[in-house]
Structures are given as C-alpha cells and as structure tokens.
C-alpha positions in Angstrom: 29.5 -27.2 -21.1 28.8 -23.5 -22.8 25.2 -22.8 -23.8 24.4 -21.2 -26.8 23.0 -17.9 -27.1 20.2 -15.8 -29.2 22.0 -12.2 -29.9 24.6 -11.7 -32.8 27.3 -13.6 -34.5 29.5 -11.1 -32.7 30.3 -13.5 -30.3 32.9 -16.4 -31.4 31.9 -18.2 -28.1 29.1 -19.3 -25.9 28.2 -18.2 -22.3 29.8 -20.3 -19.7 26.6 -22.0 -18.1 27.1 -20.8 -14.3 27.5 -16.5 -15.9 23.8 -17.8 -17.7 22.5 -18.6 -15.0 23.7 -15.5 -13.1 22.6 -13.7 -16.0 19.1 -15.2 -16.4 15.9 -13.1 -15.1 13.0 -15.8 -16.4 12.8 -17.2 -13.3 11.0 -13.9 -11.8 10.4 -12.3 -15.2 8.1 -15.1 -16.5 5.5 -12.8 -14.4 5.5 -10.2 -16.9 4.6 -13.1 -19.8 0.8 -12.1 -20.7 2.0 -8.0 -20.6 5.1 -8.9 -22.7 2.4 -10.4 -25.4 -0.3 -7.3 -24.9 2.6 -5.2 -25.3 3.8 -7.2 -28.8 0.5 -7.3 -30.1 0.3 -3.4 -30.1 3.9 -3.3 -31.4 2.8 -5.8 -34.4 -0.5 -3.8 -35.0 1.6 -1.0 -35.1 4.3 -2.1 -37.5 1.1 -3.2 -39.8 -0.5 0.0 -38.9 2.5 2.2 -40.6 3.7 -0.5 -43.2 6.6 -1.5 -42.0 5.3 -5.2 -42.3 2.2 -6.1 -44.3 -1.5 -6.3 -42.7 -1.3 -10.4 -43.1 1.7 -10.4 -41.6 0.9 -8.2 -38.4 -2.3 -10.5 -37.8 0.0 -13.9 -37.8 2.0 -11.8 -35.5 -0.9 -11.0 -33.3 -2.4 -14.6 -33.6 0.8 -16.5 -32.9 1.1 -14.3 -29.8 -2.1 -14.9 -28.5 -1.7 -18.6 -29.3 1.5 -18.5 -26.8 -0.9 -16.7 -23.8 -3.0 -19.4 -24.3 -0.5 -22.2 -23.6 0.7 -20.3 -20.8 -2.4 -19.8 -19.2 -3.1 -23.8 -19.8 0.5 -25.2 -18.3 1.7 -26.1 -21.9 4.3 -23.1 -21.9 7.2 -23.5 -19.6 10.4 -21.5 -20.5 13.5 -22.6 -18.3 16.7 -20.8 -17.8 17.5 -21.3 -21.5 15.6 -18.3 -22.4 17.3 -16.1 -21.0 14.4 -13.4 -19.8 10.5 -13.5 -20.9 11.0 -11.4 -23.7 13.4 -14.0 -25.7 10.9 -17.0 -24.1 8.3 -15.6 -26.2 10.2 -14.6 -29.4 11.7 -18.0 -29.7 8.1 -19.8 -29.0 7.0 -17.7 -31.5 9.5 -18.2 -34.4 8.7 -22.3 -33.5 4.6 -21.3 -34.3 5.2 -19.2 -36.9 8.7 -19.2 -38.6 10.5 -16.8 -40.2 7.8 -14.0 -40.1 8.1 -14.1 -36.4 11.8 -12.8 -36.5 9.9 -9.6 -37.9 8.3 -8.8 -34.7 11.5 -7.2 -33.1 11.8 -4.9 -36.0 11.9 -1.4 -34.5 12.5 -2.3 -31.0 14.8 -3.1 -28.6 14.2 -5.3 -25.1 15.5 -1.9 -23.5 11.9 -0.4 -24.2 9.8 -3.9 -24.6 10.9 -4.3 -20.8 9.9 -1.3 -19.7 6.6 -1.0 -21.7 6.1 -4.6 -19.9 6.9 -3.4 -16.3 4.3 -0.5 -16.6 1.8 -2.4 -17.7 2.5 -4.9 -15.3 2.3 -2.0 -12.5 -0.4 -0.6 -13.6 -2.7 -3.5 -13.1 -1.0 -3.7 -9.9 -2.0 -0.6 -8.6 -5.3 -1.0 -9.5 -5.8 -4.3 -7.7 -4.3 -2.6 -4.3 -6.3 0.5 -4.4 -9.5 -2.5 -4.9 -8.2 -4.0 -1.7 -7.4 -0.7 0.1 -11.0 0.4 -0.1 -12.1 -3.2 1.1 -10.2 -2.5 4.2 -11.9 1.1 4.5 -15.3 -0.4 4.2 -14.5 -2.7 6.8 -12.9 0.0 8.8 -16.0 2.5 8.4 -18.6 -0.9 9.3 -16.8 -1.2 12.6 -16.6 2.7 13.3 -20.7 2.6 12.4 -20.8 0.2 14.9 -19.0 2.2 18.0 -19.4 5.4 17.7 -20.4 6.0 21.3 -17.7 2.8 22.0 -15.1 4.9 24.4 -11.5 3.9 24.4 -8.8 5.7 25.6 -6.7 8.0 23.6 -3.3 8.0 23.9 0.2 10.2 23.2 3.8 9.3 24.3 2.1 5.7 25.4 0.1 8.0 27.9 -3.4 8.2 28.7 -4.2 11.3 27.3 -7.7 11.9 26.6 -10.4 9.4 26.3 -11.8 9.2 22.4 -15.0 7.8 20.6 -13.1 4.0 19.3 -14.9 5.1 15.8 -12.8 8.2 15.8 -10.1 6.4 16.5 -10.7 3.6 13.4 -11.4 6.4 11.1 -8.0 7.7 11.8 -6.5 5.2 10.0 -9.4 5.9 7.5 -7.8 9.0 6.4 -4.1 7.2 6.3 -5.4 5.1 4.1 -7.2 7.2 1.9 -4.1 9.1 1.2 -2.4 5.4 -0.1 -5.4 5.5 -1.8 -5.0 8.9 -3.8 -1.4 8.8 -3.6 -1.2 5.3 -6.1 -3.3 7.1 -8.5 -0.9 10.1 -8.4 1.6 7.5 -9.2 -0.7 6.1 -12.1 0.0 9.1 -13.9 3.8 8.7 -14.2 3.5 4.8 -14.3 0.8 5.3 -17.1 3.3 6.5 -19.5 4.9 4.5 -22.8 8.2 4.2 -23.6 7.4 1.4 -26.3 9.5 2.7 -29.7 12.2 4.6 -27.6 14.2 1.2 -28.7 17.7 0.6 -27.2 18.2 4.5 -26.4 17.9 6.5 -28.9 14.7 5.9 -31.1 14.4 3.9 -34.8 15.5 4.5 -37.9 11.6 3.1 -39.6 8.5 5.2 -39.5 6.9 3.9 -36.5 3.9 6.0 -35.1 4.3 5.8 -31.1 1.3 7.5 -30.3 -0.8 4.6 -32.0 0.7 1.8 -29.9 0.3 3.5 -27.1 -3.3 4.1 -27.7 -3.8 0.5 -28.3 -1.9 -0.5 -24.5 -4.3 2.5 -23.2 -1.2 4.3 -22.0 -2.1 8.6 -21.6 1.0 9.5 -23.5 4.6 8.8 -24.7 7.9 9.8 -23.3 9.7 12.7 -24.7 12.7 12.0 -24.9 14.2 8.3 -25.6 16.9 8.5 -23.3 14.6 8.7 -20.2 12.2 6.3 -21.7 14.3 3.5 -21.4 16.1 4.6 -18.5 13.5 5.8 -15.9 12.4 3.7 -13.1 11.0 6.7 -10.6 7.9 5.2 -11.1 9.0 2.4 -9.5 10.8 4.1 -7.1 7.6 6.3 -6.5 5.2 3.1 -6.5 7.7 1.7 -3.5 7.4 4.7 -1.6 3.7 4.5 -1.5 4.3 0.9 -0.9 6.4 1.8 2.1 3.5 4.4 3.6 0.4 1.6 2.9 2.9 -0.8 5.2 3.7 1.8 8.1 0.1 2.6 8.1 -1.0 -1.4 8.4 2.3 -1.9 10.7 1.3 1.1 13.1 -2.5 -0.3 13.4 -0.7 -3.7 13.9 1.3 -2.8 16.9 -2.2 -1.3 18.4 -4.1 -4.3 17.8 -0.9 -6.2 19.4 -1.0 -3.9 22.5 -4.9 -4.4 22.5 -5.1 -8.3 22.5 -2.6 -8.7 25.6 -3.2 -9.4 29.1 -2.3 -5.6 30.5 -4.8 -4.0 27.8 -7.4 -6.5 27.2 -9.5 -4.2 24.6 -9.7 -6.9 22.2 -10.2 -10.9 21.9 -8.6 -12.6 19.3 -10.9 -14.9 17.6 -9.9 -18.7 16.7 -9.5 -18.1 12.8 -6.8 -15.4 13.0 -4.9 -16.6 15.7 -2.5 -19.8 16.7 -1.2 -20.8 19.9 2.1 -21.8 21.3 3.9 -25.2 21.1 4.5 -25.3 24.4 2.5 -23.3 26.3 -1.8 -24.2 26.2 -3.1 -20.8 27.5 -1.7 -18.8 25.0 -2.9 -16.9 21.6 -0.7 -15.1 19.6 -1.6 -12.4 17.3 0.5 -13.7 13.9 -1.4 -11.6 11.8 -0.4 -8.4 13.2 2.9 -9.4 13.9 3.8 -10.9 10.1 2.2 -7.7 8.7 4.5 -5.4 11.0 7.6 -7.5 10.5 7.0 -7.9 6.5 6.7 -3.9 6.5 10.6 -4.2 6.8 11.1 -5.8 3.2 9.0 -3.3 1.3 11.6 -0.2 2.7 14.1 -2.3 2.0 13.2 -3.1 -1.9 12.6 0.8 -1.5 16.5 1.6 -0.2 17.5 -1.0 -3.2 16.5 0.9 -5.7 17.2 4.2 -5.0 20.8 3.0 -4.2 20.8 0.9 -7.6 19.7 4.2 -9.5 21.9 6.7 -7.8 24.9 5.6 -10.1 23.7 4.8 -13.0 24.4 6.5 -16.2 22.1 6.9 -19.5 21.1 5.3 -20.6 20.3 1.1 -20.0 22.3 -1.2 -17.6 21.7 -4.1 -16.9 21.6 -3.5 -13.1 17.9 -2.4 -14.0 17.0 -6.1 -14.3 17.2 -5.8 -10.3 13.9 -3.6 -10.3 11.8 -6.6 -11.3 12.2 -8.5 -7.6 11.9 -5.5 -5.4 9.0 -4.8 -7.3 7.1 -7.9 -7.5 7.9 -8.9 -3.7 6.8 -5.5 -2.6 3.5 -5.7 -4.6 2.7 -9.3 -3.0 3.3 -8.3 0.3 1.3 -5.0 -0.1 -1.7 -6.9 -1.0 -1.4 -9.9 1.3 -1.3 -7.5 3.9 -4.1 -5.6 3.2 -6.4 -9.0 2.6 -4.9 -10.0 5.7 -5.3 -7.1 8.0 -9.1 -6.6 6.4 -10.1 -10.4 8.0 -8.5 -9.8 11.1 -10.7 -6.5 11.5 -13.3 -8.2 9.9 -13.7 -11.3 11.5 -10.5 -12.2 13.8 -11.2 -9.4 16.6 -14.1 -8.5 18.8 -13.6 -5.2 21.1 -13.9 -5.8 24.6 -16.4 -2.8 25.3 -17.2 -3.2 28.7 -13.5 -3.2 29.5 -12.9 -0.4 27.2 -15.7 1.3 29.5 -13.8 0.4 32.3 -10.4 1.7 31.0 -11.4 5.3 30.2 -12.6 5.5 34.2 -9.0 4.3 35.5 -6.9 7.6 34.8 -6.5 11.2 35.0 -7.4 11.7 30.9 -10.3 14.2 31.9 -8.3 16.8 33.6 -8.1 19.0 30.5 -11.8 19.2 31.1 -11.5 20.6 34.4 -9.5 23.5 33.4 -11.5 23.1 30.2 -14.5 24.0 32.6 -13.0 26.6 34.5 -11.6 28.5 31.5 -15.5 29.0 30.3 -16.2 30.9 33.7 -13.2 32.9 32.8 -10.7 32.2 34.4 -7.0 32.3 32.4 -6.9 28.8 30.9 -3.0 28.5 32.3 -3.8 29.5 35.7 -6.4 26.5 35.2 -4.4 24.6 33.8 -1.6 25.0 36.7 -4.5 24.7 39.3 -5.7 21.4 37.6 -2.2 20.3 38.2 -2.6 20.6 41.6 -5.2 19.2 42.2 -4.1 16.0 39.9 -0.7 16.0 42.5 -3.0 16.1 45.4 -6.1 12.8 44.3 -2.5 11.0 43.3 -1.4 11.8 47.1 -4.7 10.6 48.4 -4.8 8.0 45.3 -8.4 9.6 44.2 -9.3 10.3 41.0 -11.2 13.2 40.0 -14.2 12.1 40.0 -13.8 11.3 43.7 -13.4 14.2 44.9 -16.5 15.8 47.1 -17.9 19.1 46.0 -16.8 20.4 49.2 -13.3 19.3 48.0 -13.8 20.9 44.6 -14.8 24.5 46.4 -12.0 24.3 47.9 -9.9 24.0 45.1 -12.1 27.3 43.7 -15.2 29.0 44.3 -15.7 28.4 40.6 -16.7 24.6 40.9 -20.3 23.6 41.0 -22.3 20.2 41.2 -22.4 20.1 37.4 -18.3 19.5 37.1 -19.4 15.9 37.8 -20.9 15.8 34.4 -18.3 17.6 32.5 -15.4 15.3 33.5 -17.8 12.1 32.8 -15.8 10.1 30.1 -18.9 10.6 27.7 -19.3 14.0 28.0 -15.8 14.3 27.6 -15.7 12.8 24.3 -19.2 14.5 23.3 -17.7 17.8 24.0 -14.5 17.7 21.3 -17.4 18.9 18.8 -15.0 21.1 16.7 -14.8 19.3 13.3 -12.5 16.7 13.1 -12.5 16.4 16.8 -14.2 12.9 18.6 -17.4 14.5 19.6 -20.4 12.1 18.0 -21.7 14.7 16.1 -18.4 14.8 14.7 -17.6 11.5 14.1 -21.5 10.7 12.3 -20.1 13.8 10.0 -17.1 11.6 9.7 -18.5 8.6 8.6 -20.7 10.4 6.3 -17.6 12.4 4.4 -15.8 8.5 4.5 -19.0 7.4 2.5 -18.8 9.9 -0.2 -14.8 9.1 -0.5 -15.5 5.3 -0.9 -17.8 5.7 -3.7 -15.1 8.4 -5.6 -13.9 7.4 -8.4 -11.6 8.9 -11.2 -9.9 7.9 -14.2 -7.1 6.3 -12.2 -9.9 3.6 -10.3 
C-alpha cells in the first residue's frame, strides 16, 4: 500500500510506505512543535506586516496557530508518521481549522529556512536552561568549598601524591571549568541567535518580505547575509556540541574523582542512601551509579559531536536532506547535558559527605611536603636545585628507614644541613603547607576566601545572553 503525499502534482505516484517511514522525521521533530508555531506566527505577522496577505488574514493565521499549540499542550494533537515532519503536521492541522487561507501561510518560505529558524529557537531556549542548571551546580559547588576551606585533601598529578591542597581549592577548580561552559554557551548564543527565516529554499523570494521585522518579532539579533548559508549552516550546532562535549569531560573528570573517593582504598567520601544502589548479589556493597552513568553518557554527546562534523564535511550548498540527521544528535545531547548536570548537582548536594578526618589522615601518609623542605631551605639561600637534590636524599634515605619527614629528629635534620632548625617541623605541617601557597590562585586560605569571593561576583553576572 503507497501513502499519499503533500508536495506537487509532479509526482504520478505515491511513496512506497517502508521509504515514508525511512523518510519521516515527526517522530523526533514533533519536539520542535511550539517553536515551529512561534516561528509561523512571526512569518504570518510578517506577511500582514508587508501586504503580502491582508491584516484579517494574518490574525486567522496567528489564531489558528495558536489554537493548534493549545491542543498540543492538552494531548488533543497527535501527528503520526503520516505527516511527514512537524512542519507539514502543523500546516495540514491548520488548513483542517482554517481552510483555504491556511494554504497562504507557506507563501514566501520554504521548510529549508522554517527548519532552521525552528532549530534555533529551539536551541536557544536550550542553552539558556543549561547555563540555569550550570550555575545551580556552581552554587552547590561554592556552598561546599565555604564549608572546607581549611578541609585538607591531598593533591594529586600523574595519580601521585603531590602536594597536599585546601578540598575548597580543589572544588573551585572545577568552578572555573565550569564557568567557562558557562561563558562559552553564550558565546555560542551569538551565532545560534541568528535568523535565517525568509532565506526560503536557497536563494531568497520573489515577494516583498521584510526579514528584519520577523526576526524582531522571534527576538533573533540579526539575519543571515547571505541565503545560501542561511539555510545551509549548522556550525552552531556543531559549536553548541562542542561545548556540550567540554560541560561532559568536565562532569565526567569530577565523576571518576568522586568514584576513586567513595572506594575502599581512598575512603574520602560516603555515599549517601539516595544516590547510591547496591549489588544483586553482593549485601556490603554501594555503587556509585551516578558518577558512573554521567562518565559513561559523556561518550554519546562526542559522538553526536563526530556525527555531525562527518555529516557536514561533504555536503554541498545548499540543503540536503542529510541535515534532518542534526535534529537527534542534538536533542539527545541537550538531554543528557542537563540530566547530568541535575544529577551531578544532588549527588554533591545531598548524595556525598567528605570523610574529613580521614582526609586528615591521608595528607599525613606521604612524602607531599618535601617541596617544602627545599621550599625552606631555598629562603636561607641556598640554590633551590641543590635543595631540591638534597631533599631527594633525604626522601631516599626515611623511605630506607620507612620514616617520613616528619619523623626525622632535629639531630637527623642537622645532619642533613646546618641550615635546619626546630621550626622545619612547622613548615612541613600539612596546614602550613597549604597556608603557605598564598600567591593568588594558589591553595593558601587567604587565597581560596579571595576565591570564593571572585566565584560570588561571577554567579550573580549576567549579560544579555542569561
């Protein structure tokens, strides 16, 4: 059985049903419904607007439109496969409210730049909604850091103990990670915020539309230039998936640290009840899901990134319909962006609680304050690599005794060098370590309450892209 379809009399047959289905996008597209009417609301108001139809016209336009969002939004307005995409969904509902009239609405446009005006206003909202939930994971990130500023924890490189570091320094690292997602989405607002409404199929109209005043009325900042691109671009996309990608590898890289945290060989953190499940078949376990999900989901946003970029590399001007494939990558990758982010803002919120007495522990287990020592012996002014290779020593030597620095008599210390008095015991305390990293952006306290307080003043920033 063939299935009949809504474009020309060009065609002296139907679409076999199987190549409909293939062809079909309302399945995902339906998403874009309620932009797809805001979007042919402006369009009618500005076909009234220049007189291409008549006033009374363009408001049974606009009416009949809003009449179909209302349906939608009440379950009454199901499209299946029949439609087609969204675009022909809506057009056909339409002609059914209003009859011929609505068959004017199309005048002047083509799906090539309906579909695109639809997918920017669709990813517009989008952004705006993550960058909401980005800063709700900040706040919750700067709360903690409040919280533990004098919280040690040890700092690591190469999966070393390298240097112990204040555990708000080391939240408000990720702070700054995300603040970047957070400025780098309104960077791609710019380009996203752009209208390509009256490009039509690629190479403008033939009637007297004014661009400028549609785009107005869908709050766009301009038009694009040239039709061509209009209905052909998709870096925005591409751009909005790349700083899809970075928001992931920053929630995956705090994942994996949490991960290491809550097991047995770390123990810096307890996973609470509500963000955790067990095993089905052993009892003493608790398994950090959260983390895990967010860290393996990170994998699907690069990949809707490495989709697109493959599916544009070939493509000629102006419209092919391999562009239908952005829709998918695109709405996948914003869902899992902002599951993620909800997610990973209760688990810091209320699914962890630092173990700071271990953390206490952990920072007095290693060798992490033997920069100190040449640190200190550098300040009496001695060369800081002949420290440094002294300090090396002397590491080689407690690990031969299995001492640690702080174990080591004064007598021992003398030894080492004349320089070393009773007050090295203070300077390679874990505390004093920390304090003493006081140049600015270091995880001296001083620092870190500077910190906090520049974090503060970038939660409350707004611009016109918030």
């Amino acid at each position: 059985m063939t299935q009949q379809q809504t474009w020309s009399q060009r065609f002296e047959s139907a679409l076999h049903p199987a190549i409909a289905r293939f062809n079909a996008s309302i399945n995902f597209d339906i998403q874009l419904i309620e932009y797809d009417i805001t979007g042919s609301q402006a369009h009618a108001k500005m076909l009234a607007h220049t007189g291409i139809i008549s006033t009374e016209e363009g408001e049974k336009l606009v009416s009949g439109l809003e009449k179909i969002r209302q349906e939608y939004r009440q379950g009454d307005f199901n499209p299946g496969v029949d439609a087609e995409d969204v675009h022909f969904a809506v057009e056909k509902r339409l002609t059914e409210i209003l009859g011929d009239v609505a068959k004017k609405l199309h005048t002047a446009r083509s799906r090539n730049d309906q579909v695109g005006t639809d997918t920017r206003l669709y990813l517009r909202d989008q952004i705006q909604q993550i960058r909401h939930l980005i800063r709700d994971f900040q706040g919750v990130l700067v709360e903690i850091a409040e919280e533990n500023i004098e919280t040690l924890i040890p700092g690591y490189t190469h999966l070393q103990r390298a240097q112990p570091l204040s555990l708000a320094h080391h939240l408000l690292a990720y702070f700054q990670m995300t603040q970047r997602d957070w400025e780098r989405l309104g960077d791609v607002l710019r380009r996203v915020n752009i209208s390509p409404l009256g490009c039509g199929a690629l190479a403008g109209t033939t009637f007297p539309i004014d661009r400028h005043y549609s785009a107005k009325l869908l709050d766009f900042d301009a038009v694009y230039e040239n039709s061509l691109d209009g209905v052909s671009d998709r870096d925005f996309a591409i751009e909005f998936l790349a700083a899809a990608s970075l928001i992931m590898v920053h929630l995956s890289r705090l994942s994996e640290e949490v991960i290491f945290w809550a097991s047995e060989e770390f123990r810096f953190v307890i996973l609470k009840d509500s963000c955790a499940t067990g095993s089905s078949i052993m009892p003493q376990k608790k398994n950090p899901d959260v983390p895990e999900l967010v860290r393996g989901k990170t994998g699907r946003v690069f990949g809707h990134l490495q989709a697109l970029l493959v599916m544009m590399k070939g493509l000629p001007l102006a419209y092919n319909k391999d562009l239908q494939e952005d829709k998918e990558a695109l709405f996948d990758s914003v869902n899992t962006v902002k599951a993620c982010l909800e997610a990973m803002t209760i688990l810091l919120h209320e699914g962890l609680e630092f173990r700071t007495q271990r953390l206490a522990e952990a920072v007095c287990e290693d060798f992490s304050n033997a920069t100190d020592v040449a640190d200190y012996l550098a300040a009496k002014g001695i060369p800081f690599r002949e420290a440094y290779n002294l300090v090396g020593k002397v590491v080689k030597t407690c690990i031969a005794s299995k001492k640690l620095l702080k174990d080591l008599s004064l007598d021992e210390w003398k030894q080492l060098h004349t320089a070393f008095e009773a007050d090295i015991y203070e300077a390679i305390s874990p505390r004093q370590v920390v304090a003493a990293r006081n140049s600015y952006g270091g995880t001296g306290f001083a620092q870190i309450s500077k910190a906090l307080t520049r974090a503060r003043s970038q939660m409350t920033t707004h611009t016109n892209y918030l």
